[in-house]
DRENDO-1510 file (C-alpha; in Angstrom, 1 decimal, always signed):
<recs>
REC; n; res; u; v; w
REC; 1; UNK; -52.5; -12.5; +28.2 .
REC; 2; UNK; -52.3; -15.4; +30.7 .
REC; 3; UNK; -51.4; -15.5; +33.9 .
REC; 4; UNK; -48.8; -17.6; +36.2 .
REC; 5; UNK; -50.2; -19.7; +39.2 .
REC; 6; UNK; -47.4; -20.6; +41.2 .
REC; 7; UNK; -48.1; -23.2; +43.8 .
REC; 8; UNK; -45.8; -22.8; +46.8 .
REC; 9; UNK; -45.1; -25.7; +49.2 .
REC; 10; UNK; -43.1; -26.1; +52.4 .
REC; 11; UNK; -40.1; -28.4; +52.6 .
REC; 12; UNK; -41.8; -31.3; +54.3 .
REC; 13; UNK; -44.9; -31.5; +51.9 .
REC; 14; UNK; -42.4; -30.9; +48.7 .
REC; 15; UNK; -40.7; -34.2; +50.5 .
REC; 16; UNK; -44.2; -36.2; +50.8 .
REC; 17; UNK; -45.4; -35.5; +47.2 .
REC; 18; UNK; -42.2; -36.4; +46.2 .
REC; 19; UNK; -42.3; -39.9; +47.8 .
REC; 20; UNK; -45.9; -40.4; +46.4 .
REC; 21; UNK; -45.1; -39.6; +43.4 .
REC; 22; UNK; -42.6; -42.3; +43.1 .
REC; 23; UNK; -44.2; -45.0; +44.6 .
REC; 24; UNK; -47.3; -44.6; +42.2 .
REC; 25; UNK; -45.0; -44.9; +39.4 .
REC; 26; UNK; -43.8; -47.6; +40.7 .
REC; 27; UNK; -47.5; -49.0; +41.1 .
REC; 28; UNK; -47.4; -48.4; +37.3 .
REC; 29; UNK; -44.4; -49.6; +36.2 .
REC; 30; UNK; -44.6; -52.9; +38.2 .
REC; 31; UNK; -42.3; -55.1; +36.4 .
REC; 32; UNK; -38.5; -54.7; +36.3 .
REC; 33; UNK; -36.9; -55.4; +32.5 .
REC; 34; UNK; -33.5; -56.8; +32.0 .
REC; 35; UNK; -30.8; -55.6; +30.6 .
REC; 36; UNK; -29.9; -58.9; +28.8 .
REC; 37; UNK; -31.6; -61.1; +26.4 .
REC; 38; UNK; -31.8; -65.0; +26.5 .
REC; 39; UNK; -30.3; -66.4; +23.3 .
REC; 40; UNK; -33.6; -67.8; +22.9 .
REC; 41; UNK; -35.4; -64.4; +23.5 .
REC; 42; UNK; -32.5; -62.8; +20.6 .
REC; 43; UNK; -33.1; -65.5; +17.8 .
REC; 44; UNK; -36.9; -64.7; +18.8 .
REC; 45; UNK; -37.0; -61.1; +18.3 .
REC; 46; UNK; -34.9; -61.7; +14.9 .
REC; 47; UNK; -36.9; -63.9; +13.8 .
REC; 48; UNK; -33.7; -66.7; +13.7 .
REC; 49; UNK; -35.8; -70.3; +13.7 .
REC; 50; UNK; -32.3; -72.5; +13.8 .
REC; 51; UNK; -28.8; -72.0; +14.9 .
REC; 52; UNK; -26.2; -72.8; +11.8 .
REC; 53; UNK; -23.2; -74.6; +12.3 .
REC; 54; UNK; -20.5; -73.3; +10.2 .
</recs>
């Protein structure tokens, strides 16, 4: 049978890991991806070489 650890913190140091937490993420995750696509970007990721005129 295994035991629980429980790891208790008080308000303030909850608050700080918290804050750390995020800001390494954001370390990690340094770049910021947009929501929309250049049509260039679309007929790229399609694999579209011309634009027909119909």
């Amino acid at each position: 049978m295994s035991t629980m650890q429980i790891i208790c913190l008080e308000s303030e140091a909850l608050y700080q890991l918290v804050d750390k937490v995020v800001e390494r993420i954001k370390e990690k995750k340094n770049t910021v991806e947009d929501k929309w696509l250049s049509p260039a970007e679309a007929m790229n990721l399609l694999h579209i070489t011309s634009k027909s005129n119909t």
